[in-house]
N, C-alpha and C positions, 0 to 999 in steps of 0.2 A: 680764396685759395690759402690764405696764411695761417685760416683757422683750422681747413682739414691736416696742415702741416705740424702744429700745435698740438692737437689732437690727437693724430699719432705717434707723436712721439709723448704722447702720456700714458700711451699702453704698460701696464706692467711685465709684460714680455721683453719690455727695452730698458735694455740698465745702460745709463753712461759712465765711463770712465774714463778718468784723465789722460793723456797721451803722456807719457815717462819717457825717459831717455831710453831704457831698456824697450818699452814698444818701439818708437822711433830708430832704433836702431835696428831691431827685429824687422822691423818692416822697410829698412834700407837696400836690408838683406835679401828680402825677399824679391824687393825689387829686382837691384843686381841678378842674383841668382836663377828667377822664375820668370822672368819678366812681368809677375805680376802689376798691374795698375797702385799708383800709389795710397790710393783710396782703398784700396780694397786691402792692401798691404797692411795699413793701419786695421782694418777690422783682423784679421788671421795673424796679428800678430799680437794682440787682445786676446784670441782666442787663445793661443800658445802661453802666454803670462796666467789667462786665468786657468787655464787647466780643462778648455773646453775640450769637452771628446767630437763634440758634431757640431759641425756651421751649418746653417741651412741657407741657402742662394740658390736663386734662379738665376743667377751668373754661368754659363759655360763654360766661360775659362774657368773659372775657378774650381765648377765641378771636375775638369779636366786634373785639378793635382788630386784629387781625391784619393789618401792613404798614402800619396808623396812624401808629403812636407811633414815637421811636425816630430817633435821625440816627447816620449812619455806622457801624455798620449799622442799616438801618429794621428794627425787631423781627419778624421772623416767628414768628407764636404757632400753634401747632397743638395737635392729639389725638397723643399717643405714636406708633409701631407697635408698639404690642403688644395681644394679644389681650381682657385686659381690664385694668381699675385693681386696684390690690397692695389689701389689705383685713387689714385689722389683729383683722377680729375670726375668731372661730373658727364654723362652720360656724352653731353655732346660734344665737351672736350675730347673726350676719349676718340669718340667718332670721326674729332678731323683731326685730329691728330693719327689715325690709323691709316685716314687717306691719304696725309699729308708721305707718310710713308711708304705706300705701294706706290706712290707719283713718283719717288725719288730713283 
């Protein structure tokens, strides 16, 4: 599992960047404010510093502030275009984990 984790985050579609005081605080805020998660706070508030115009998330809440948050540019939050979300587990990981869920 550790290699498919590796792996993608070696995609060139992922840049990391360091968490600053100014994220950290941006995403304090957001917390407070939005009640967003503080994970996800830290991503949208990356987004804001860099100047992103679209987040893509299959997050709901998150789609949910979509054109809220956000000055200069207002954040446009959407679903990808792609067919479906990357999945880190192997075939029958996935499968009991999906049953592990409709049980719950």
């Amino acid at each position: 599992m550790k290699n498919r984790y590796v792996k993608f985050f070696k995609k060139d579609s992922i840049i990391f960047v360091k968490v600053d005081r100014y994220i950290a605080e941006i995403a304090r805020d957001l917390v407070w404010d939005h009640k967003i998660r503080p994970k996800d706070a830290i991503h949208v508030a990356t987004a804001f510093k860099s100047k992103i115009p679209i987040l893509y998330t299959f997050d709901n809440d998150l789609i949910k502030l979509n054109n809220q948050i956000g000055e200069d540019p207002i954040l446009r939050i959407t679903i990808p275009d792609i067919p479906f979300q990357e999945s880190f587990l192997d075939k029958e990981e996935n499968e009991a984990q999906n049953k592990d869920s409709v049980q719950e």
